[in-house]
Residue, then its C-alpha position, 0 to 999 in steps of 0.5 A: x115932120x120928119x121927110x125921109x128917114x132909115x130904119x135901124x134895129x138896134x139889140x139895145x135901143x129897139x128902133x133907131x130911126x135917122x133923118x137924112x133929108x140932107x142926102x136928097x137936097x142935092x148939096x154934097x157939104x151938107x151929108x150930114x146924119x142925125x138921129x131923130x128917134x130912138x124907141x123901145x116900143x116900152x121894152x117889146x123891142x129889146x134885142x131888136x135885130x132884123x126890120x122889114x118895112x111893108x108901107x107905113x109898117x115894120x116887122x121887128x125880129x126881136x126877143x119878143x118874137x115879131x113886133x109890128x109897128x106902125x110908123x105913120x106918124x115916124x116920130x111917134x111910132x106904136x106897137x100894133x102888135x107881137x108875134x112871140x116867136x122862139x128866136x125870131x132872126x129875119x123877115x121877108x114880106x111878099x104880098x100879105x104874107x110876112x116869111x119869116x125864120x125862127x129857131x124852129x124853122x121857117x113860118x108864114x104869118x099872114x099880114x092882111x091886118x097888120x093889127x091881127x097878124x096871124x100864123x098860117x103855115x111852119x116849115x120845121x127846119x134845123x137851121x133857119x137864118x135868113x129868107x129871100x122870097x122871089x116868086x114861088x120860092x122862099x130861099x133859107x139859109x140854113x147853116x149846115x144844110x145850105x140853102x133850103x127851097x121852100x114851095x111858097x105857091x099856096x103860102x098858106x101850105x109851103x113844101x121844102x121843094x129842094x136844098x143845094x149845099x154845092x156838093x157838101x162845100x156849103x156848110x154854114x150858109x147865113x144870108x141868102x140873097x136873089x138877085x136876077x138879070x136875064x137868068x137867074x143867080x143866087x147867091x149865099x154867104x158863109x163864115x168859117 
């Protein structure tokens, strides 16, 4: 049985999957890592790049589109099912909605049965990267445009709410990331 574990996307490997019960004994000689699984889903997971975990679920960006797997038994994961997708990139889950980002743009599947997850709502952007949720809020960011705020209030029909390039000076965000204290602050990354 495998006790603890990280979860890796791999583009080659598909699912990377490292035991690391060692961290949690308390005892700082033994840090050592091992790899317990390296899967492939039987090629779904090819080009594998993004996981978000939701329970006992991950939600794969990979070449396929969506891949859902189920990690109950870890070391004998399955394919529950594919969301094909055109470039799927990133995920974000909040709730039963699964946000994800594509070469088309933002769109929203829903995951009350991880087994019939389901498309609900697209946002067509020009540029969509990756995706925080907080809230109401989707945060994308979206290359040249900067960061995009979508209206998630009724996941099912999101609004673009706003964009924020910082006065032209954001130009090529791509990760955005919410983080908040007594206020609220957001931050996004370029490169170039």
């Amino acid at each position: 049985a495998l006790a603890a574990a990280v979860q890796r996307p791999d583009d080659i490997c598909g699912l990377i999957l490292v035991a690391v019960e060692t961290l949690q004994e308390g005892e700082p000689r033994n840090n050592f890592l091992k790899r317990a699984l390296t899967w492939d889903g039987a090629g779904a997971l090819k080009g594998a790049r993004h996981i978000t975990m939701a329970g006992h679920y991950a939600y794969i960006a990979a070449n396929a589109g969506i891949v859902s797997v189920n990690l109950d038994t870890p070391l004998k994961p399955t394919v529950t099912g594919v969301l094909p997708l055109d470039g799927a990139r990133a995920s974000m889950l909040q709730f039963r909605y699964l946000f994800v980002t594509d070469r088309t743009g933002l769109r929203v599947v829903d995951v009350t049965l991880p087994e019939r997850a389901r498309f609900v709502a697209h946002v067509p952007l020009a540029v969509a990267r990756r995706v925080f949720v907080a809230r109401t809020y989707a945060y994308v960011a979206a290359g040249r445009e900067g960061l995009v705020i979508v209206d998630v209030e009724n996941p099912e029909a999101p609004r673009v709410f706003g964009k924020f390039d910082a006065d032209g000076k954001l130009t090529d965000a791509h990760d955005v990331t919410i983080g908040t204290t007594t206020g609220s602050a957001i931050r996004t990354s370029t490169y170039g």
